[in-house]
C-alpha positions as CSV (number, residue, x, y, z in Angstrom):
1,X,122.6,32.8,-2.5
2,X,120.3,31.9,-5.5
3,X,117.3,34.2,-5.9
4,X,113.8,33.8,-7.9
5,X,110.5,34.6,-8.3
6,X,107.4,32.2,-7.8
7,X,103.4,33.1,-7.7
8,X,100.7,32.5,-5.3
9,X,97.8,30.8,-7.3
10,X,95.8,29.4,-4.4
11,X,94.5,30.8,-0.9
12,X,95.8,28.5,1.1
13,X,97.9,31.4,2.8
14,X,95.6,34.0,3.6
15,X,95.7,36.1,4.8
16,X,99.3,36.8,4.3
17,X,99.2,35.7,0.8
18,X,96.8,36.2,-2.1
19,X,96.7,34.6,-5.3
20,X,98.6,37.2,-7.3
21,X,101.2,37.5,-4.8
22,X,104.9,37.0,-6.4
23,X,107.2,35.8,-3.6
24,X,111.2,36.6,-3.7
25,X,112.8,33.5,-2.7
26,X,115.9,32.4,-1.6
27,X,116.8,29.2,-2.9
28,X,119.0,27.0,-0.4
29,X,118.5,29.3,2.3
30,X,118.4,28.2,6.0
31,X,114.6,27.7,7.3
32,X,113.4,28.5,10.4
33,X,110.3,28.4,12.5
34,X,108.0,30.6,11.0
35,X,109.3,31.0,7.7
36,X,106.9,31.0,4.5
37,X,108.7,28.3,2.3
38,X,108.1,26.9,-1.2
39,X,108.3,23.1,-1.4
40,X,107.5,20.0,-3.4
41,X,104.1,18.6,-2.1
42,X,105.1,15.1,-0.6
43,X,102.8,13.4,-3.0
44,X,103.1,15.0,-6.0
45,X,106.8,16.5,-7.1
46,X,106.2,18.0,-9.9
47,X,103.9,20.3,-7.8
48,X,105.1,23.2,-5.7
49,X,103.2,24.5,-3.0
50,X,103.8,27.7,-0.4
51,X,103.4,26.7,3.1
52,X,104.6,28.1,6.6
53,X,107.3,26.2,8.5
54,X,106.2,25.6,11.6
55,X,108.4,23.2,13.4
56,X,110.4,20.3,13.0
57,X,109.6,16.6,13.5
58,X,110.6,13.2,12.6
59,X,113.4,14.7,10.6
60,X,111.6,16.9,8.5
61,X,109.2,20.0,8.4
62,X,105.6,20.2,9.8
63,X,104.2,23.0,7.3
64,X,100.6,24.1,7.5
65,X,99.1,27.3,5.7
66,X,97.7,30.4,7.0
67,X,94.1,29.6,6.1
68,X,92.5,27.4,8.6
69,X,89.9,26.5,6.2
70,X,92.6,24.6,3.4
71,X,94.1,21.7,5.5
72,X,96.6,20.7,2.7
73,X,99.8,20.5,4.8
74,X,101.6,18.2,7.1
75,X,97.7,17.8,9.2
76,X,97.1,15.9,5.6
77,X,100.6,14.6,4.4
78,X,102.6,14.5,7.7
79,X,105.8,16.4,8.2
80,X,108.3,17.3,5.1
81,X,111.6,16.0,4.4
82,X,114.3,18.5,3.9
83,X,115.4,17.5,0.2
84,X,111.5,18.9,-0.5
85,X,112.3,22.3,0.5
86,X,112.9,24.3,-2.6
87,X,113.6,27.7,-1.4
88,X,112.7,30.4,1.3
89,X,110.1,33.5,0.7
90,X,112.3,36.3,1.9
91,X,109.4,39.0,0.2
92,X,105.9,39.5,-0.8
93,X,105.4,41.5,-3.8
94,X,102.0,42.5,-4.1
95,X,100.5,43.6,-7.7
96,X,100.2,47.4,-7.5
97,X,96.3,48.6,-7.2
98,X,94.8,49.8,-10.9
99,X,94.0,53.1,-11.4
100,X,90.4,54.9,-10.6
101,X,88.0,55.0,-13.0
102,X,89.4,58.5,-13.8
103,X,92.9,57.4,-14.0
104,X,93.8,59.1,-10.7
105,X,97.4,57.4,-9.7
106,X,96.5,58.0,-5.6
107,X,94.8,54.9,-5.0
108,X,97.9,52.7,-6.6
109,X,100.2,55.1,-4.7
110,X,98.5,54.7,-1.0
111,X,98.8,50.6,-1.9
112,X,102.7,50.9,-2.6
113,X,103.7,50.7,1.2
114,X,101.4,47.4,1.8
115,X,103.1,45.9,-1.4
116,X,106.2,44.6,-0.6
117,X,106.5,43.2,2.7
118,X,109.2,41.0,4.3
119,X,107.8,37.6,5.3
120,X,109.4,36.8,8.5
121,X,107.2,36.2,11.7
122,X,108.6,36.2,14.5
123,X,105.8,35.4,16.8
124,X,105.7,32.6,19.6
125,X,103.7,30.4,17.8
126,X,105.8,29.6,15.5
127,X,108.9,28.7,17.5
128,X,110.3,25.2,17.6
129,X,109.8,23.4,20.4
């Protein structure tokens, strides 16, 4: 298993991403329902984009983000073939919280547990069908 890092530079998965966000993938990793993935927008390879897998059809992935309000996914570009898959966000590592103005470390520190969170849902919604 090949692992990397990528970063979040758009909203298009709030709430469970921010821009900021670095993401621990898995590159070559099996996707599932429900998975957050990272994959080559249909239209434009050279351009990665995070996305939530939520089923598959016609061969490939139907991905939509988190925000309702960003409809750049498969409701725009249909569903994704496999060989655009790059890799699976196993983690989301949040940037730490900066310091108070007077350099007290206890707003960083009650940040920590919210910072690195494992990316799996496993709610209904995102089962195949």
């Amino acid at each position: 298993m090949r692992l990397g890092l990528a970063e979040v530079y758009n909203p298009s998965m709030l709430p469970t991403l921010r821009p900021g966000d670095r993401l621990l993938l898995s590159y070559g990793a099996r996707v599932r329902a429900g998975d957050v993935v990272v994959l080559r927008h249909p239209f434009q390879h050279d351009l990665l984009i995070v996305k939530r897998a939520v089923e598959r059809r016609g061969g490939g992935w139907w991905v939509v983000g988190d925000n309702p309000e960003v409809t750049n996914d498969s409701r725009e570009f249909g569903a994704v073939p496999d060989g655009l898959v790059v890799a699976r966000a196993l983690l989301r590592l949040r940037p730490p919280l900066r310091a108070g103005a007077q350099g007290s470390r206890v707003p960083a520190l009650s940040g920590l547990p919210s910072s690195v969170r494992p990316l799996r849902l496993r709610s209904r919604r995102f089962r195949a069908r």
